[in-house]
N, CA, C and O of each residue as an XYZ file, in Angstrom:
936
protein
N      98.794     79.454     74.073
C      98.326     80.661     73.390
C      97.447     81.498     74.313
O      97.376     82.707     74.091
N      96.882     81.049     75.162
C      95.699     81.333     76.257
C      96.346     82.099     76.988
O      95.878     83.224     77.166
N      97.632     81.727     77.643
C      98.019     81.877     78.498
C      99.276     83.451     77.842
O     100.038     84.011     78.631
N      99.240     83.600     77.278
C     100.429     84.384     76.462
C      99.168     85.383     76.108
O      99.547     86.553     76.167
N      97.754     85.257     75.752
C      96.998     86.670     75.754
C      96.492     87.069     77.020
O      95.911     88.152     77.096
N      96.633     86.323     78.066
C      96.358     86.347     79.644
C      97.472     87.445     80.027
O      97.126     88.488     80.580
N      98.710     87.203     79.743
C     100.365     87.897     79.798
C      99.705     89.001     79.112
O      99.434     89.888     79.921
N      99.420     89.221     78.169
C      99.186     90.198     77.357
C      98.757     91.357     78.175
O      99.316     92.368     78.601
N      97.096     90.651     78.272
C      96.143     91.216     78.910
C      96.640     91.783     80.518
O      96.295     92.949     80.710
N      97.053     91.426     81.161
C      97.950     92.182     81.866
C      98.763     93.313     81.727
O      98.634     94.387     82.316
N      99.651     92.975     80.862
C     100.634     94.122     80.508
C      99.855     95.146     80.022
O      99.889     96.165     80.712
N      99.285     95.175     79.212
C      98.086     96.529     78.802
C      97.497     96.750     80.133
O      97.482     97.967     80.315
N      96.988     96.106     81.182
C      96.360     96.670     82.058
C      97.094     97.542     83.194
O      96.598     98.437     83.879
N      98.046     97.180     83.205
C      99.456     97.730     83.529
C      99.788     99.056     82.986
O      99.918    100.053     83.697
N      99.926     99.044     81.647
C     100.314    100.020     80.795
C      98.654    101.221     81.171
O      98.672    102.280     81.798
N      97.652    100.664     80.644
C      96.835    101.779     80.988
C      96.566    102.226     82.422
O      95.743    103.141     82.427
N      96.953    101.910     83.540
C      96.960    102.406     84.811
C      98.595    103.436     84.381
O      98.428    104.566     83.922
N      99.794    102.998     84.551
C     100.460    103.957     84.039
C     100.197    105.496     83.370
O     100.437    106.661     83.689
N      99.539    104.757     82.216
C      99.156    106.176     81.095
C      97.968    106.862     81.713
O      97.504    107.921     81.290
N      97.441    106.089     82.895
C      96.270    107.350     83.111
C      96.474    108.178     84.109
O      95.844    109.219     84.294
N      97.958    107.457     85.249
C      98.333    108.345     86.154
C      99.161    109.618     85.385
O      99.016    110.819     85.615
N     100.143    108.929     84.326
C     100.977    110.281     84.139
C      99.858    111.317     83.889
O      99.882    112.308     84.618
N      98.545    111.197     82.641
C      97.892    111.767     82.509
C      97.095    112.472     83.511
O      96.835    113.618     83.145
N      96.710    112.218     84.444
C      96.437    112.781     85.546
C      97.235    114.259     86.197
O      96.765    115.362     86.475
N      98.828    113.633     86.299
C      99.818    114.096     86.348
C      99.561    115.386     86.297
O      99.224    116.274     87.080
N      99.895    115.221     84.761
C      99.831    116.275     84.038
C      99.095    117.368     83.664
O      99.589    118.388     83.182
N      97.595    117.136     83.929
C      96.398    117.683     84.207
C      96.903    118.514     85.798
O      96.919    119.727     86.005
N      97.071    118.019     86.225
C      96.976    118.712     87.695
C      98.698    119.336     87.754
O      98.705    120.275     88.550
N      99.569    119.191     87.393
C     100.053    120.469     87.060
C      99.950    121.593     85.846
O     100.439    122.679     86.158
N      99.577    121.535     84.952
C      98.605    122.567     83.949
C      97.860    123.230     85.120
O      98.086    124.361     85.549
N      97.162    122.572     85.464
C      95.884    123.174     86.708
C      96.565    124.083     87.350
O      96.146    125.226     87.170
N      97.981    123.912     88.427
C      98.040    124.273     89.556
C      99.161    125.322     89.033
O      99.111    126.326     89.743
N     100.102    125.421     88.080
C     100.983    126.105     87.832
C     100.714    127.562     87.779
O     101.319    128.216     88.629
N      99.778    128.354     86.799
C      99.729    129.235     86.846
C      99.335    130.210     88.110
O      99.915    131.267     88.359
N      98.221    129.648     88.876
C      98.006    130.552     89.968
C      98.877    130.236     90.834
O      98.853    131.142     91.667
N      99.964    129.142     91.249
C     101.124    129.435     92.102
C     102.265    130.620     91.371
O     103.051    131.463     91.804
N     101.977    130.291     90.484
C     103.019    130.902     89.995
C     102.853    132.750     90.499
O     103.768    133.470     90.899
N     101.448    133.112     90.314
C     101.018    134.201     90.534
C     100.794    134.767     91.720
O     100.706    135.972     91.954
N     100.666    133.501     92.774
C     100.477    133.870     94.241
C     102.050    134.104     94.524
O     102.460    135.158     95.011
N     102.922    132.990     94.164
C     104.466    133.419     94.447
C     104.859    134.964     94.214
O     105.383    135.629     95.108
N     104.604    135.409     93.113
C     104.644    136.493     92.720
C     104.435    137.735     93.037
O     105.060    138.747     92.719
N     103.065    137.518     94.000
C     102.208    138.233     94.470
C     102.617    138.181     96.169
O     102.142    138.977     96.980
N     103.364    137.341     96.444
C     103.719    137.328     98.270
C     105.473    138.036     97.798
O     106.240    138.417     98.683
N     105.819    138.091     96.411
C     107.392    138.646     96.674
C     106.976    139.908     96.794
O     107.339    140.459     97.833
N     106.230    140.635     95.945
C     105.859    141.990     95.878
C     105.514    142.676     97.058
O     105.980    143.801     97.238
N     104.805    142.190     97.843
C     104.509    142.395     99.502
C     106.123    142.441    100.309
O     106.455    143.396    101.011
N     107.134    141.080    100.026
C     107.904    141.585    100.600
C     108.551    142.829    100.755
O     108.843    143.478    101.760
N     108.779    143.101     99.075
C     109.664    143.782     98.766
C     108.902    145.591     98.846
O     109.504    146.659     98.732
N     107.393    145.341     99.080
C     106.840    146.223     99.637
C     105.763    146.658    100.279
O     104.746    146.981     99.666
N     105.873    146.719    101.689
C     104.688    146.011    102.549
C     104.668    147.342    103.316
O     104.963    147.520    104.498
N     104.223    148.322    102.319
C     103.085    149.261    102.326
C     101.835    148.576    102.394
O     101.545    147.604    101.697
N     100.707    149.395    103.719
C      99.465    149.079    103.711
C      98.651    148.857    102.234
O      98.419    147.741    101.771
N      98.340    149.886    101.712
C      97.735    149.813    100.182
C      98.246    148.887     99.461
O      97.658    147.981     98.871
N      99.908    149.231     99.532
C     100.258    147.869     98.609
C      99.915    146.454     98.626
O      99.477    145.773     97.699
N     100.247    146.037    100.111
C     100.219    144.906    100.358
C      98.566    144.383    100.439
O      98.308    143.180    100.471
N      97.397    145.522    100.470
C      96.236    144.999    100.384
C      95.463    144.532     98.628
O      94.484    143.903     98.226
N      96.274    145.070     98.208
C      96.446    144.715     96.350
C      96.679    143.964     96.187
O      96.066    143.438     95.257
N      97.436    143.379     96.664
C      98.485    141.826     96.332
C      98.028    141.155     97.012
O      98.264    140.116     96.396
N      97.414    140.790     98.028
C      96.307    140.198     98.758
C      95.617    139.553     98.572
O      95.457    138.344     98.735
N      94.479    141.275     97.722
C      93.555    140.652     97.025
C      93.726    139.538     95.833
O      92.897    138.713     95.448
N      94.811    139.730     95.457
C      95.033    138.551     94.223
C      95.373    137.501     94.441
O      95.060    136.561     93.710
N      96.148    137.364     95.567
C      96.210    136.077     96.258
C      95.136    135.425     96.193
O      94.939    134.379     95.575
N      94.255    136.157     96.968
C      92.820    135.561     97.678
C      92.246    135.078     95.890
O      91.616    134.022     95.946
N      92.340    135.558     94.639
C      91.806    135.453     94.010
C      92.138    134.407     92.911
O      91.481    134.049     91.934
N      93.214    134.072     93.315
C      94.056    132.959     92.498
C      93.450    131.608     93.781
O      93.003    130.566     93.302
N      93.479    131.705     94.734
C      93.451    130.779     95.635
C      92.026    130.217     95.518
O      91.756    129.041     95.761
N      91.175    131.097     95.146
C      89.701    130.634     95.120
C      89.522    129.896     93.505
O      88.884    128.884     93.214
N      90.562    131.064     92.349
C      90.448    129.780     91.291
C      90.948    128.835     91.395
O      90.391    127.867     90.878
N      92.421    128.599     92.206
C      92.404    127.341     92.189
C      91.498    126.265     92.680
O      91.209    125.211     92.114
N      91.046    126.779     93.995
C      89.944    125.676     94.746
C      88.896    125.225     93.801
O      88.812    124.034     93.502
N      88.235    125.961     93.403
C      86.908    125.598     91.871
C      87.842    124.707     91.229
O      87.652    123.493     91.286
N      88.931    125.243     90.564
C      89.566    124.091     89.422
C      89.458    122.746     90.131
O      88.687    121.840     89.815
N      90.203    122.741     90.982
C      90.879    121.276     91.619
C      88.740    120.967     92.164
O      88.183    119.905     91.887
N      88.357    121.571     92.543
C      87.014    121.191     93.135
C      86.171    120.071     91.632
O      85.656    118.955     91.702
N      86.391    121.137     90.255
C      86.107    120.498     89.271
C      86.377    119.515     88.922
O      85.417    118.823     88.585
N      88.244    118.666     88.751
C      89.032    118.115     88.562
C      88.483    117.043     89.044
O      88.185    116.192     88.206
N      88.162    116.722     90.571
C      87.577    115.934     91.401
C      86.538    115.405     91.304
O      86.392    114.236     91.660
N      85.444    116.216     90.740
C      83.925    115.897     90.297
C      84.289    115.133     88.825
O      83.450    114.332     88.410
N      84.966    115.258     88.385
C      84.962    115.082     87.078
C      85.639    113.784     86.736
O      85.463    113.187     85.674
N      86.921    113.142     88.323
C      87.372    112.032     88.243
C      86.725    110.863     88.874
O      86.813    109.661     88.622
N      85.801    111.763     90.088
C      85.083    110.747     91.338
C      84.568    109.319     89.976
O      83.367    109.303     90.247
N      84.654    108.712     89.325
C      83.682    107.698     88.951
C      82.180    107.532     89.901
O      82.390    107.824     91.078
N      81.163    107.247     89.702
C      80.345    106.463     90.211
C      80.331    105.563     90.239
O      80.389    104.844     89.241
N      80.185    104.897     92.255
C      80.016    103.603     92.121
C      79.372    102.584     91.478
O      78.151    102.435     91.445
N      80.212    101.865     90.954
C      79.397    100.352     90.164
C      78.193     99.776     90.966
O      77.987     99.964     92.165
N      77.599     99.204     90.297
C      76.349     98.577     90.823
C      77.110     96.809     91.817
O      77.966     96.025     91.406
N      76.660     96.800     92.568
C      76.570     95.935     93.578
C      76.803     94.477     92.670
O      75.983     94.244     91.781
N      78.039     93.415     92.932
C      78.118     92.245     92.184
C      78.327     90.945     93.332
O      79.447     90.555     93.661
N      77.089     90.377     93.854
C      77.695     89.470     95.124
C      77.909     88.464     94.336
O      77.310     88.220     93.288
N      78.992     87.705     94.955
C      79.758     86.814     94.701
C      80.662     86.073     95.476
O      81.486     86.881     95.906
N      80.979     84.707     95.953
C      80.845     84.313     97.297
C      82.726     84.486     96.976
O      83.389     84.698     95.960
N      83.101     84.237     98.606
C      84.802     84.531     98.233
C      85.300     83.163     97.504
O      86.481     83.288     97.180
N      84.810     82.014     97.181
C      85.533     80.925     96.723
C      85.416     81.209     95.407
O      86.147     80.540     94.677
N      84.579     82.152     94.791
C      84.271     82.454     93.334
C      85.308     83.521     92.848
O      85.970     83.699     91.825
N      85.151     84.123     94.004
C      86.607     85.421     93.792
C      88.141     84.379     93.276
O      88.915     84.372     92.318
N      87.969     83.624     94.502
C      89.672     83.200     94.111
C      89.633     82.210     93.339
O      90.631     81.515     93.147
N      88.252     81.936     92.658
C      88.913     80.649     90.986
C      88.654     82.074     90.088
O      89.299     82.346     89.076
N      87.915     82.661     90.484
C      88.570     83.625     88.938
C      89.768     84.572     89.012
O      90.165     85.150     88.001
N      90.271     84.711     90.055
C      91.496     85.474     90.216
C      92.351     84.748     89.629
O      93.019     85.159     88.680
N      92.477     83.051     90.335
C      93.589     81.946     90.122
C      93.370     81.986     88.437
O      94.406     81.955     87.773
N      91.780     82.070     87.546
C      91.962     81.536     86.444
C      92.627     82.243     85.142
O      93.224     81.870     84.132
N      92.205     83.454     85.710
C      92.822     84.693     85.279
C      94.729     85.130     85.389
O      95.457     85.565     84.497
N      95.062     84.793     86.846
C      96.499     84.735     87.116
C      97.691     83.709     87.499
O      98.879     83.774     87.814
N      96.479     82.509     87.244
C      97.146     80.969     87.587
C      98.064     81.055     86.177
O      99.260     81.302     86.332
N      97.656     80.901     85.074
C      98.537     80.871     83.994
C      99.857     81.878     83.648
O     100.893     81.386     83.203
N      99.714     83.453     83.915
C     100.459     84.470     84.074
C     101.592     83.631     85.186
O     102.510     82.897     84.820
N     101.337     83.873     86.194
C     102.372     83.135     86.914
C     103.028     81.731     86.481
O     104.233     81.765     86.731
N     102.590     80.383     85.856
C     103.364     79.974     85.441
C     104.151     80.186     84.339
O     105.233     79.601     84.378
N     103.887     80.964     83.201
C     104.124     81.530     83.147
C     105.957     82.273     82.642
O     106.788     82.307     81.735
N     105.582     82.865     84.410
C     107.061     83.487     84.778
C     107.694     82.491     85.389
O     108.717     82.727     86.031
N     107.105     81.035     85.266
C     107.943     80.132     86.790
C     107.369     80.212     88.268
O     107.916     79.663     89.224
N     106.738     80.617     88.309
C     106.313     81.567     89.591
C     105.016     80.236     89.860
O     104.177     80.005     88.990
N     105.057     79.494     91.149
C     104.004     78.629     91.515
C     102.582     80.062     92.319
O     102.863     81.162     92.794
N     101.479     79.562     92.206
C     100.251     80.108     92.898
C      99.787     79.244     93.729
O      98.773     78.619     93.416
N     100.306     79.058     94.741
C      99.837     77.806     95.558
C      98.320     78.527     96.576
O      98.194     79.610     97.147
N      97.357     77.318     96.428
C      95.943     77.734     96.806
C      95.239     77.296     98.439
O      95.488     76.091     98.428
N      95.077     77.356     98.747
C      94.267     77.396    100.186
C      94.133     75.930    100.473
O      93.388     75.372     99.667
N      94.645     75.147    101.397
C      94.312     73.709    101.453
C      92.937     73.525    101.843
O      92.158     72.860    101.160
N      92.612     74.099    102.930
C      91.514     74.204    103.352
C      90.688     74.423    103.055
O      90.922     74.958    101.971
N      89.156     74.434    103.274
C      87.991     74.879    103.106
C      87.689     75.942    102.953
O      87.852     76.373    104.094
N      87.153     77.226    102.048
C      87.203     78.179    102.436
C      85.857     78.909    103.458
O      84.779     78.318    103.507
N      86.005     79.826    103.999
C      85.051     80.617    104.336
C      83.483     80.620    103.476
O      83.294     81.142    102.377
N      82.566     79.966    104.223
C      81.108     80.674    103.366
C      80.735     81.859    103.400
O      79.852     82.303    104.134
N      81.517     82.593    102.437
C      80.980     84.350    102.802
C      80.879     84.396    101.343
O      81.399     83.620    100.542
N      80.017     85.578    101.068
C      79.423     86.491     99.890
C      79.833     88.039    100.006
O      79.509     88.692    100.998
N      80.614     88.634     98.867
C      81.423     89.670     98.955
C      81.222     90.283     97.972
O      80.879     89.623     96.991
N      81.359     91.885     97.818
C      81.638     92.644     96.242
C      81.886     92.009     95.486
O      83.007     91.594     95.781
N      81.537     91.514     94.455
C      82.857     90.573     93.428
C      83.720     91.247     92.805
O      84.923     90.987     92.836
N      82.962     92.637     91.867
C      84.021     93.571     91.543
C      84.735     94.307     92.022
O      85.509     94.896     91.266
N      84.785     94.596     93.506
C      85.450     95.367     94.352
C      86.722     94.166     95.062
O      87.800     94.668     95.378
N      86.540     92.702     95.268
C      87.196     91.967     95.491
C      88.118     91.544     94.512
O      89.312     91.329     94.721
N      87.438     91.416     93.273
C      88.049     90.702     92.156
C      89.477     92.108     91.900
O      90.672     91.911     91.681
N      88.878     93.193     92.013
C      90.218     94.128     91.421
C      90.898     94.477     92.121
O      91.980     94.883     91.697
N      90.584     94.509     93.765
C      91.807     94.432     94.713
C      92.661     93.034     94.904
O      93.830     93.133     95.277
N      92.166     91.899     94.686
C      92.832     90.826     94.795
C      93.884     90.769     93.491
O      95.115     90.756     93.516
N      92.973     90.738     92.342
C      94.025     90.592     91.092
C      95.048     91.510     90.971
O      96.132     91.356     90.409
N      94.512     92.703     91.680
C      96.116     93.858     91.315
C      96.888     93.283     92.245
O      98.033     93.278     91.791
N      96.857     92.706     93.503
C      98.045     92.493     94.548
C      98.457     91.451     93.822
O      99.607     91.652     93.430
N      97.917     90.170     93.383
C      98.470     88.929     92.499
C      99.094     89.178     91.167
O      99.616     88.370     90.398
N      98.930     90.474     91.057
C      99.742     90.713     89.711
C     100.688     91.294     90.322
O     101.815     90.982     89.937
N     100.602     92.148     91.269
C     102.100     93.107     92.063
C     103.124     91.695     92.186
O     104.261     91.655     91.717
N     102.609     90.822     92.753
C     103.268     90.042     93.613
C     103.814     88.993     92.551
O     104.694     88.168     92.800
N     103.164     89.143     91.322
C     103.990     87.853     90.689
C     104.837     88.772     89.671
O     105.618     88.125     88.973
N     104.824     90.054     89.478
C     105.950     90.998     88.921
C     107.019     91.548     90.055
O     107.931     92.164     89.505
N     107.152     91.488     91.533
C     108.371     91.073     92.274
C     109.019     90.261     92.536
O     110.167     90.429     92.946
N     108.168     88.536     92.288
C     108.813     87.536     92.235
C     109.869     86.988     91.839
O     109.893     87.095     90.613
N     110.953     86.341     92.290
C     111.472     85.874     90.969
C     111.016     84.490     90.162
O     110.049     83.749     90.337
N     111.862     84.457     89.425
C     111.131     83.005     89.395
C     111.234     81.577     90.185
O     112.254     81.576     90.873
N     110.674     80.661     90.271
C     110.603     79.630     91.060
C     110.278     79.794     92.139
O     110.510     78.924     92.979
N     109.455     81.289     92.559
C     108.555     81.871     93.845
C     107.712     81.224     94.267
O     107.234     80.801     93.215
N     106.925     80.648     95.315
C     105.396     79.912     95.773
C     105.317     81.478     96.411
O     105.946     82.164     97.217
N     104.060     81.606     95.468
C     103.053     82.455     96.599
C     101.498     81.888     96.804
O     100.667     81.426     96.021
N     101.512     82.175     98.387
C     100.751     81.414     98.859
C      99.391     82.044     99.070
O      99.319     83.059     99.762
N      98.252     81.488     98.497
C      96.920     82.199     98.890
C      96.219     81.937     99.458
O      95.626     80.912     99.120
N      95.836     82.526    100.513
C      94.750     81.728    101.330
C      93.590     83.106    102.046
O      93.775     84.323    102.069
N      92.456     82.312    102.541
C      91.225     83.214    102.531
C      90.799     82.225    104.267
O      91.013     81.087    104.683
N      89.956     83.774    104.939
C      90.392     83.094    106.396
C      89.192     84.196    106.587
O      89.236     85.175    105.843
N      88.202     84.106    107.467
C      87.360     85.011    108.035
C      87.558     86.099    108.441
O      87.687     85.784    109.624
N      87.720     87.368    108.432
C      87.767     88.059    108.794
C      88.085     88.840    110.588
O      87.513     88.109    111.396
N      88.668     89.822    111.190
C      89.203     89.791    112.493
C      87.673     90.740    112.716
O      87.376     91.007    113.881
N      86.687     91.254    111.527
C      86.084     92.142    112.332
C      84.717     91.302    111.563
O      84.866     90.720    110.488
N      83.596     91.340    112.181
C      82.340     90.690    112.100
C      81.658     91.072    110.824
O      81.354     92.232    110.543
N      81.445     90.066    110.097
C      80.793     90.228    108.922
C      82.149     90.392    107.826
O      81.795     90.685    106.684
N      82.947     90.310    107.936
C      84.173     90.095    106.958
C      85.009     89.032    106.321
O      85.396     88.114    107.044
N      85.309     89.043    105.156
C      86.496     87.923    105.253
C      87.893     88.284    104.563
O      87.957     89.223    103.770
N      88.979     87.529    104.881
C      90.605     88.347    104.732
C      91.004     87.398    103.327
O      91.019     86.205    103.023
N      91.209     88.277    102.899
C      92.381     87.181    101.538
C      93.536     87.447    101.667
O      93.884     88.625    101.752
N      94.385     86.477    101.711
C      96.185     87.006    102.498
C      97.124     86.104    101.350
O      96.860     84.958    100.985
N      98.285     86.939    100.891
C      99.187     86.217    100.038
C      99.896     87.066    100.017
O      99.951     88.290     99.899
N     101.029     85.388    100.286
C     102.306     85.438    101.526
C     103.262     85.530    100.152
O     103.105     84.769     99.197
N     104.520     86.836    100.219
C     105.104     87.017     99.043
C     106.591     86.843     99.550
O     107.207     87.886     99.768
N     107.215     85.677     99.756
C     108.472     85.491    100.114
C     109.467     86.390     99.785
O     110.513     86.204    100.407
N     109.466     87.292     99.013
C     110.866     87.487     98.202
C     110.453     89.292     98.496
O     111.387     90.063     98.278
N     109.231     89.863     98.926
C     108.934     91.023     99.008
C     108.625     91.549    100.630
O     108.042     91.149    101.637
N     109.425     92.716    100.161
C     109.723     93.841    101.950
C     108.679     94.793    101.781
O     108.336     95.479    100.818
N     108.180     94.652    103.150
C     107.080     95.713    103.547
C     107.270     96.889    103.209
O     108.439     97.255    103.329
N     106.043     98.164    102.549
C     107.016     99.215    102.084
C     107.470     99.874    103.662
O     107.031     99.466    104.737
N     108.380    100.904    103.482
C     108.545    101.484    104.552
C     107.518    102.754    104.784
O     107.644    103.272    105.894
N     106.613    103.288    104.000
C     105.620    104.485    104.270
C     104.546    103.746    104.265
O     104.384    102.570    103.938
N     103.789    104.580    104.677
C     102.313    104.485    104.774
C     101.710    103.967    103.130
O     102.073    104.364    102.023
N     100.772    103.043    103.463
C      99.922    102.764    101.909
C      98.328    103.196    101.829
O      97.550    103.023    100.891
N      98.050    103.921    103.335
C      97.003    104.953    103.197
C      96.840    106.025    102.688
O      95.822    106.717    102.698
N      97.811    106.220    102.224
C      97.633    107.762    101.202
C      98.759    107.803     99.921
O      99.945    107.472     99.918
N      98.002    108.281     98.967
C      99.322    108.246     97.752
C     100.273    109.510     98.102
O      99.936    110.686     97.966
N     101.647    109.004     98.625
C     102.301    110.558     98.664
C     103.797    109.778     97.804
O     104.132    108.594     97.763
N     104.422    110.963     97.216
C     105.473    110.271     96.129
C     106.608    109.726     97.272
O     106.868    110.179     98.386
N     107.217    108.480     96.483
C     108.487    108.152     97.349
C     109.781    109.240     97.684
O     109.730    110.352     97.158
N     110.566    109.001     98.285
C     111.194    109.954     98.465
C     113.097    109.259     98.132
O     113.176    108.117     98.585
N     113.792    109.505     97.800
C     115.342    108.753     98.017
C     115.496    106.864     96.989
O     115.524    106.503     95.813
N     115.545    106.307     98.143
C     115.966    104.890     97.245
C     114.639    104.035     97.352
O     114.641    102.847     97.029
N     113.187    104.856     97.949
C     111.853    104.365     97.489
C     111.348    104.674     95.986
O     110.568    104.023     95.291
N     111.955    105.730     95.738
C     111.362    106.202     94.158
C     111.203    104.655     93.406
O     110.214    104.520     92.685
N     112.114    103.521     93.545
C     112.550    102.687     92.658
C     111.270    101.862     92.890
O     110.686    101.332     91.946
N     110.712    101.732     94.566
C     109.353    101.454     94.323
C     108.161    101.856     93.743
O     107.161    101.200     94.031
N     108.049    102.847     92.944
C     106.918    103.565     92.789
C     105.840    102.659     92.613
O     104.782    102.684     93.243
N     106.206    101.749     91.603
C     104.957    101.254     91.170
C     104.439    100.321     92.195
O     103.225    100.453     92.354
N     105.006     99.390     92.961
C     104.351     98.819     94.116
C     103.744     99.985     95.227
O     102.660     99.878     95.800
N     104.515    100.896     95.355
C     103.948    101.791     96.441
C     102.192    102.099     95.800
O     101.204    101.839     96.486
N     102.117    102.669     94.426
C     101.023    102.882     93.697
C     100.159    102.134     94.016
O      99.122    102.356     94.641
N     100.783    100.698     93.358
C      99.227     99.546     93.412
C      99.101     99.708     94.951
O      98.220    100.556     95.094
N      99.410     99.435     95.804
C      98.786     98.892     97.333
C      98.437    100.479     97.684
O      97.544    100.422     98.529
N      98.722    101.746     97.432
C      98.060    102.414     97.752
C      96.536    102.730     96.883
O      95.574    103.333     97.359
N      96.632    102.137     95.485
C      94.780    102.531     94.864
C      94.002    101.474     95.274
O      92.777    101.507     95.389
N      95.152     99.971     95.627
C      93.796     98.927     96.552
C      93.814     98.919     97.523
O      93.372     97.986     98.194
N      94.575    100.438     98.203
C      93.903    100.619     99.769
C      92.472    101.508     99.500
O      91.354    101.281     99.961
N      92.846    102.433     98.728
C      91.583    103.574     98.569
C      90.120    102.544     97.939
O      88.933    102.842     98.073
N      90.496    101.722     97.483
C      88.854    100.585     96.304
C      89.288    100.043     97.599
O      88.342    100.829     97.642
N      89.736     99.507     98.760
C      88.838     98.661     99.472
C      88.081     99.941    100.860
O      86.909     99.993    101.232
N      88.688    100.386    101.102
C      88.359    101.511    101.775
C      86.634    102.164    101.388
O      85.665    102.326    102.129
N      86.821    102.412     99.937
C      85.418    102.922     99.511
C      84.362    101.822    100.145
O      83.306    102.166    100.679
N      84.751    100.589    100.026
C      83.854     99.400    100.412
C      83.839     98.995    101.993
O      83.240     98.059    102.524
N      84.448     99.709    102.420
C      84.368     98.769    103.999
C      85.598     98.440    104.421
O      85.823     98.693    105.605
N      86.589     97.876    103.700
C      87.546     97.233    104.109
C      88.961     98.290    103.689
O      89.139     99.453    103.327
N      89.999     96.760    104.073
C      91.310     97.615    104.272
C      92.026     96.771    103.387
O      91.653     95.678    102.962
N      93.295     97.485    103.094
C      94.640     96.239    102.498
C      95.412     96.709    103.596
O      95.253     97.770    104.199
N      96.462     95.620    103.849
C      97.851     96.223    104.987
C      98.771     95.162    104.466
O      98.357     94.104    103.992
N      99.790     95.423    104.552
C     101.295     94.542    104.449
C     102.053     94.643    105.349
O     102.690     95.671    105.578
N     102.146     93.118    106.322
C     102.956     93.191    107.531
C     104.349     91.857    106.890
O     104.179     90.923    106.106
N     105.405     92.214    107.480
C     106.302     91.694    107.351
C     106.043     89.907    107.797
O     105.370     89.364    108.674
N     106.767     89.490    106.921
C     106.665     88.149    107.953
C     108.653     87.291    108.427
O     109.789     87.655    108.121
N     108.298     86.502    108.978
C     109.644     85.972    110.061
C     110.047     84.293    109.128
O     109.517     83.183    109.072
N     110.954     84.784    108.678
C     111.748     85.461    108.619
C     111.836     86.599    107.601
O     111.823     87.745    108.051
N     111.938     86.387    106.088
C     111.793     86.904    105.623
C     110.099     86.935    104.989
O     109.098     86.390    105.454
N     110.262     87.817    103.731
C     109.112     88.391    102.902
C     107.949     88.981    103.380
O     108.143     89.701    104.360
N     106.351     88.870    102.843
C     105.650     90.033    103.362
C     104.310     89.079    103.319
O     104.163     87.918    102.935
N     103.364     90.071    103.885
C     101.895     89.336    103.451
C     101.054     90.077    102.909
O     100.800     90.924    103.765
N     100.620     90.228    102.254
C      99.512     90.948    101.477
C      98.044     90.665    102.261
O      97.585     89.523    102.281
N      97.293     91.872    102.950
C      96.019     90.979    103.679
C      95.046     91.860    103.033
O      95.164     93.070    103.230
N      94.078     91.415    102.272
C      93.064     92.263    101.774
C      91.607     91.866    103.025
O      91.108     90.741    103.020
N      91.302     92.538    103.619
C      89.507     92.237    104.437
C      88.524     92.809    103.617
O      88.735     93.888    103.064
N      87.815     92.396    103.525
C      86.682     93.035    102.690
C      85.336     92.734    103.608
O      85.288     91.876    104.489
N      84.037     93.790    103.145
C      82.810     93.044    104.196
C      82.149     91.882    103.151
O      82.062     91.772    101.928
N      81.900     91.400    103.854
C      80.535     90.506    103.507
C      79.253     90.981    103.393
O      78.771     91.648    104.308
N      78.654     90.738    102.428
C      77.197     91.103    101.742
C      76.032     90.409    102.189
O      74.934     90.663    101.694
């Protein structure tokens, strides 16, 4: 039963990242439509007549749509920035039993093994909430590409840059995207079908980024991928 409101609790968390991008969406074209629409409008009229006077009329409206837009979208921005959360240290072995306790069950689940770090981990102290929500979104990406009877493998390893440590999980069955996951730009052709992986690894590039760190996905040999989250240490 635990484990089936765990499933749950996922899928809603899922669903409301969804519903807040379309919403977003949609906000920012409302926003942007009308004054393109008017600058378009306003650069045909120039073509079609690029008389001095004229074309300094149509100009001016350009210039004047262009400045409302900048305020809007300037607003839009202030109004989405969140403020950062207050500071939650928490050492990385604490991160990955509540990630595992939280997504150990989800994955079985689907069939899907979470196999855990043999080793010792790292003594480091990290964001907890900045760790905990970049780790759990890649462990949820990764056990919704899986199929079933997947091992994905987790493991936590010091960091390549001083004062850091890496959480890496190895996703057999998943290909590196082919674009960049530093910036949200839409897929293009037979990536569209990725959207939603392209999404997650690009908003837990931007939440580790705010903090110090990075996410990257390098291929591995033979097949599948690795998921490497670094984060700093506190």
């Amino acid at each position: 039963m635990i484990d089936g409101k765990l499933a749950l609790f996922d899928h809603l968390r899922q669903t409301e990242i969804r519903a807040t991008s379309a919403r977003v969406a949609s906000v920012i074209g409302h926003l942007i439509g009308t004054p393109l629409n008017v600058i378009a409008g306003r650069a045909a009229l120039i073509r079609s007549n690029p008389s001095a006077e004229y074309s300094i009329e149509n100009a001016r409206r350009i210039e004047e749509q262009v400045e409302r837009l900048a305020q809007r979208i300037r607003r839009l921005i202030e109004y989405l920035t969140a403020p950062e959360p207050a500071g939650d240290a928490r050492s990385a072995e604490r991160v990955v039993q509540d990630a595992v306790a939280l997504y150990g069950p989800i994955a079985a689940q689907r069939g899907i093994t979470l196999v855990l770090p043999e080793s010792a981990l790292p003594v480091a102290t990290v964001d907890g909430t900045t760790a905990l929500v970049v780790l759990t979104s890649l462990i949820s990406l990764a056990i919704r590409i899986a199929p079933r009877g997947e091992r994905l493998a987790l493991d936590v390893a010091a960091g390549n840059e001083p004062g850091s440590v890496t959480f890496e999980l190895s996703v057999p069955s998943m290909e590196p995207p082919k674009t960049s996951i530093d910036r949200l730009e839409p897929p293009e052709g037979e990536q569209r079908a990725d959207s939603d992986r392209l999404q997650t690894l690009s908003v837990c590039f931007a939440i580790a980024r705010r903090n110090g760190g990075r996410v990257e996905v390098v291929a591995r040999a033979p097949k599948g991928a690795l998921m490497r989250f670094e984060c700093k240490t506190t």
